[in-house]
N, C-alpha and C positions, 0 to 999 in steps of 0.2 A: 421360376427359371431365370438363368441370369445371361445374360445376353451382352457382349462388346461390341459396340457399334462401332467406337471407333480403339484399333490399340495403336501402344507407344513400340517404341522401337524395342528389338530383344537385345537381351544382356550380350548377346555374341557381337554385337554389333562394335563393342565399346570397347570390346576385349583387348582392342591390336592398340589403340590407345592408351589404356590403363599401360601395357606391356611398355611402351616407349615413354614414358612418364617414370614409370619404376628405376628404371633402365637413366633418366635423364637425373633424376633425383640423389639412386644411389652414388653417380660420382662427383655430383656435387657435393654431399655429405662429406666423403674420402677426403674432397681436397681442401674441406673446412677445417677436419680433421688435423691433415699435413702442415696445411698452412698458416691456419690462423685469420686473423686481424686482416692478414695480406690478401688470401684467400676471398674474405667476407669483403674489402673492399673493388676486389676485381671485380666481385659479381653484380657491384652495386653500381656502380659505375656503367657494366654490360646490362641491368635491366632496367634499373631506373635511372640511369644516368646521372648518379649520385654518387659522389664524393668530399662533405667536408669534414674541415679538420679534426671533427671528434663525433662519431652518431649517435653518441650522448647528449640531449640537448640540457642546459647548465636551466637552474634555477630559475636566473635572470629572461633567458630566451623562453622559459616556458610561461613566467610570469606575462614578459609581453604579448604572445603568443591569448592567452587569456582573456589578456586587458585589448586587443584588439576586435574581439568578439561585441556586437550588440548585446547591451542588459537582457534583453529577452529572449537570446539564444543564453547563456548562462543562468538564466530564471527557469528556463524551458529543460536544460541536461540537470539544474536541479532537483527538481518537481518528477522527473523520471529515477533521477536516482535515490531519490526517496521515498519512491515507491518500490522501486528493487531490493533497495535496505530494509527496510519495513519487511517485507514477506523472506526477504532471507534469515533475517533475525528470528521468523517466529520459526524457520525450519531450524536453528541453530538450536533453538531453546528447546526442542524437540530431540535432540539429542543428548539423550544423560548417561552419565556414569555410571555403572551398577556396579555393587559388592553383594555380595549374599552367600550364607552359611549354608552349603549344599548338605553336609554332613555334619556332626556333633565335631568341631575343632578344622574345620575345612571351609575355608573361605576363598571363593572366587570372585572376580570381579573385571571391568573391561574401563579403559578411558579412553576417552574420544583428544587425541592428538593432532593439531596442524601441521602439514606440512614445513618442510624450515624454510623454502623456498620456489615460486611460482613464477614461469615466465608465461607474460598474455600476447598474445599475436589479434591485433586486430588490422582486421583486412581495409585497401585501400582500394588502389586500379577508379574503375569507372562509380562505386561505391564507395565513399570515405564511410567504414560502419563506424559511427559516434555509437551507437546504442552496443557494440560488443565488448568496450570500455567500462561500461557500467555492467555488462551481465559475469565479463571475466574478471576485473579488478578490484569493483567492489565485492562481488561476493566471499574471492579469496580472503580478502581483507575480514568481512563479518565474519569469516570463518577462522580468522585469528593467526594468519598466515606472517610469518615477520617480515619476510623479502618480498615484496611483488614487483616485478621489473614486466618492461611493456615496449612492444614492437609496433611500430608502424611505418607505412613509406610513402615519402614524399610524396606530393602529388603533382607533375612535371615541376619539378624542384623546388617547390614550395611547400613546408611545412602544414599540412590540414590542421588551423589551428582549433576548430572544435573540437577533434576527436584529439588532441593533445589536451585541452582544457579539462574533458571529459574523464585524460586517463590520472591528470594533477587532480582534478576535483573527488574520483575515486577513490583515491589513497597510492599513488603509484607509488612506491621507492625511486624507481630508476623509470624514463623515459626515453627510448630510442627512435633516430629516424631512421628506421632500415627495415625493409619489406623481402619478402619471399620467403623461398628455400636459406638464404643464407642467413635471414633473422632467428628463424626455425633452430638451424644450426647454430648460431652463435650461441642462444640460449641453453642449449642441450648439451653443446656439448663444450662450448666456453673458448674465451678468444685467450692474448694478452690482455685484453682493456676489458671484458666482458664475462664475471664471474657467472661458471653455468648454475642454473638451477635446479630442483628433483623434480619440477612437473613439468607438464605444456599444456596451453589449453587456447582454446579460440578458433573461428571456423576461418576457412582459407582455401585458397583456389584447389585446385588437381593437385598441383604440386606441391604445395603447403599441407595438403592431407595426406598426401604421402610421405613426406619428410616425415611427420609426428608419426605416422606408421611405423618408417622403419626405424624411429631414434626409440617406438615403444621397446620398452624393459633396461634402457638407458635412462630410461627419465619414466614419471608416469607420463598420462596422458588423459583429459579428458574424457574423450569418444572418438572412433573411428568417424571418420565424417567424409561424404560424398556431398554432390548438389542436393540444395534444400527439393522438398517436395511438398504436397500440399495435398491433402483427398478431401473432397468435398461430403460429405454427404446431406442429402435433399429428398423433402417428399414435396407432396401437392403443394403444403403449406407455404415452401417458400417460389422462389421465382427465378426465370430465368438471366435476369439484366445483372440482380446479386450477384447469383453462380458464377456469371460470366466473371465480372468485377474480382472478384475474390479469388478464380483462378489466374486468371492475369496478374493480379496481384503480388502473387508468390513466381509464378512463370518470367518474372521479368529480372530475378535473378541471375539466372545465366541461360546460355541453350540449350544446358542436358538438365534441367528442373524440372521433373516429372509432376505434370498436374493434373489429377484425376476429378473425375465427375461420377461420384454414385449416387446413384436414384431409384426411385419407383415411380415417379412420375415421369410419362412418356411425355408428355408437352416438352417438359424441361431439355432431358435428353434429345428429343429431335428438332430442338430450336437453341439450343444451345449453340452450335457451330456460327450459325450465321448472327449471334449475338456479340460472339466472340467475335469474328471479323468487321462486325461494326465499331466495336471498340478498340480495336485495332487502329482503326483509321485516325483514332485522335488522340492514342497514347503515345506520350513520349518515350517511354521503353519497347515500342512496338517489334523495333529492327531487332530486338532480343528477346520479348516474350512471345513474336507467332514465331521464330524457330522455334521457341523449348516446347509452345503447343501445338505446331506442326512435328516434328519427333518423337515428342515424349507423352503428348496428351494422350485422357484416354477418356472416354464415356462408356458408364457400364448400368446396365437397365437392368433392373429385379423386379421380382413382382411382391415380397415381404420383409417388412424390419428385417426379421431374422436369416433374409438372403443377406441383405445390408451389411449385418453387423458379422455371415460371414465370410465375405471379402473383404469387409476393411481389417481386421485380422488376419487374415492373410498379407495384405497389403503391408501393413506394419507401418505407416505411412510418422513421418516426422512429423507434419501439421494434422489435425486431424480438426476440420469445421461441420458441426451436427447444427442443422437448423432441418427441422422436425416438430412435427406436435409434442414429442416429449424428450427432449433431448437427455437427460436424467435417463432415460432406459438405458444408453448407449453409454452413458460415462457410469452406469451399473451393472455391466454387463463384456465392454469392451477390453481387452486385455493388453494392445499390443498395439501403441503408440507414443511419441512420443511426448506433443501436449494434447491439449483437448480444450473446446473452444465451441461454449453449447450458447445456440441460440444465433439468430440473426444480428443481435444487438452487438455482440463484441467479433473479433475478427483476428488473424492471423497478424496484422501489423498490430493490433494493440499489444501483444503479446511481444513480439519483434522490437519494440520501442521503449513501450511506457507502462504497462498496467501491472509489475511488477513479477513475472514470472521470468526464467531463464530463459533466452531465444536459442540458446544453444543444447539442440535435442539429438539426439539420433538418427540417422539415415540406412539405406539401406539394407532394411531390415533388420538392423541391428534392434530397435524398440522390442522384439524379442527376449531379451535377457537384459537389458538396461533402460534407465529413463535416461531424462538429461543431466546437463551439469546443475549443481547444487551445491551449498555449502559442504554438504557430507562427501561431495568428490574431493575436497583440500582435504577432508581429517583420514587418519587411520584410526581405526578403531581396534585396542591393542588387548590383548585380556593381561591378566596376572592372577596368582595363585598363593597362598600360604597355610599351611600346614602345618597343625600344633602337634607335639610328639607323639601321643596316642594314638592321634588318627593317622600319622604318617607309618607306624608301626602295621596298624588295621588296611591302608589303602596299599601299602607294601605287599602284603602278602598275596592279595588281588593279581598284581602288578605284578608280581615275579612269576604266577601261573602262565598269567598272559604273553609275557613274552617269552616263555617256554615255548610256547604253542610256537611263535613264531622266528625262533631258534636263534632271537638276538639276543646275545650271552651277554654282553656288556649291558645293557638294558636291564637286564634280569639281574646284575650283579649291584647295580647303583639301589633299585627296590631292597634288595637284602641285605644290603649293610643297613640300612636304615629297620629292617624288620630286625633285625639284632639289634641296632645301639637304641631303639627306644620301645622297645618291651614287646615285640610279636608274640604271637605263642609260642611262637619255637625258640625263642633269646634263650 
């Protein structure tokens, strides 16, 4: 039986928000649109109180910016970024070209193409994310991407010089200090000073995921992206002080960050709260993570794996942490997450940092039909076709049946010339 002892808040709740965000969004877009450069400085100026004379930061400024960094913070975005290049590279190498002879003179085949141009948004505010540097710019980059330009904003008017180091050290092309909705825009849809690019990618407030929303099919776009989440799942094996720790740990993202607790162990589940609130008292993200776990948390008791494994498929949860006697059942059997993160031993920030996988996954039940970002989100993967005259005569005749059936004469007519100029049976 599966039991909620405690739920999050319901989707209606959020609704009158998401609406006045959409609504706040699309005319800022409009007037990035109209205006430009002008535009994207008004707005910089009304949210970060940013204005100088170019948001391009020069060589020079990014160099210093670097060089003002301790050797062990530059040792440390390192050591992370080469473990993100490392595993994207083997997913690179994983994608190959095929050609193959379907038929006697009929050769198909596909190539895997880069992108010609990538803009990365990585988020500031109360989080400077250094680590979305490395999961958007460099991956683009091993993915062989030639443009990558990169957004970030101030942090009360000061340049965040790690996550500038981190976007120079990734491979940036271009480097911008400018935040929000109007980065978003500048990228997509291009200033005077600011050539746009074909993608977007990187996680970002309410309004920032809504931007990349509606600029989708103007540009690509990574993923739909909402606030992070996080599902726990736990049996006997593990404990309640962990669970606690590691929902808080993702809940201290923001105040709509949905953190779930599934179990089969009742200790856990009904000592969890007051584990929670004891941790509370001494975290520094507290005034942020007990709203998102007053709101949005939830504890859910089952009594079998296989209750377990189905709600978290349902769930569809972006993080998904299996600490269990055998966590391997669940990562062979689960279908519908974003990463996956077996065993007590690693954890949602390793993943978020350093241990080399994407931190940028799916939300809102999107992990449904998509995984996260990857190399394979910068390539298209394009087919091509050629056809030597006998078999174009043979696959002709096929073809002009076919589109009889479906009354497109011009379709029917391109197969037939060719079943006459290179020998059909009817030539």
């Amino acid at each position: 039986m599966i039991r909620y002892l405690k739920k999050g808040a319901e989707a209606a709740e959020t609704a009158e928000y998401d609406r006045k965000v959409r609504q706040t969004v699309e005319g800022l877009l409009a007037d990035v649109e109209a205006r430009g450069d002008t535009a994207v400085r008004e707005l910089s100026e009304k949210f970060d109180k940013w204005s100088p004379e170019s948001f391009r930061l020069s060589a020079a400024q990014i160099q210093e910016l670097v060089d003002s960094l301790p050797a062990q913070v530059i040792e440390d975005i390192k050591f992370a970024q080469a473990q993100i290049r490392r595993f994207a590279e083997v997913q690179r190498a994983s994608m190959q070209d095929v050609e193959v002879e379907t038929l006697p003179g009929v050769t198909l085949g596909h190539k895997h193409i880069p992108v010609e141009s990538v803009g990365c948004y990585i988020p500031g505010g109360r989080y400077p994310m250094v680590a979305s540097a490395h999961m958007s710019v460099l991956t683009a980059k091993v993915a062989g991407v030639p443009r990558v330009i990169a957004c970030t904003p101030p942090l009360n008017g000061v340049a965040p010089a790690a996550t500038v180091a981190a976007m120079f050290l990734a491979g940036a092309d271009e480097i911008y200090l400018l935040g929000g909705i109007q980065a978003v825009a500048a990228m997509a849809i291009g200033t005077e000073t600011i050539k746009p690019v074909d993608m977007l990618v990187g996680p970002g407030n309410a309004f920032v995921a809504e931007a990349k929303r509606q600029l989708y099919g103007r540009v690509g776009i990574d993923l739909f992206a909402g606030p992070t989440e996080t599902l726990i799942i736990a049996d006997d094996t593990s404990d309640v002080e962990i669970c606690a720790t590691d929902l808080l740990g993702q809940a201290e993202h923001g105040p709509t960050s949905p953190a779930v607790l599934l179990t089969t162990s009742k200790k856990i589940a009904e000592g969890i709260e007051a584990e929670i609130q004891r941790q509370l008292k001494t975290l520094p993200t507290a005034d942020v993570a007990s709203v998102a776990w007053r709101d949005h948390g939830q504890v859910i008791l089952c009594d079998t794996d296989e209750e377990l494994l189905q709600v978290a498929d349902d769930i569809a949860s972006e993080h998904v942490q299996v600490m269990t006697r055998d966590p391997r059942w669940f990562r062979d059997r689960m279908r519908n997450y974003g990463a996956l993160f077996l065993g007590a031993e690693t954890n949602v920030a390793y993943g978020d940092k350093v241990i080399g996988t994407n931190h940028t996954l799916p939300t809102k039940k999107a992990a449904r039909y998509t995984g996260g970002l990857w190399v394979g989100k910068f390539i298209k993967t394009c087919t091509w076709q050629e056809v030597k005259p006998e078999a174009s005569a043979m696959v002709g005749e096929y073809c002009s049946r076919l589109c009889a059936i479906e009354n497109f004469a011009g379709h029917q007519a391109q197969a037939d010339i060719r079943v006459r100029r290179y020998g059909g049976k009817n030539a």
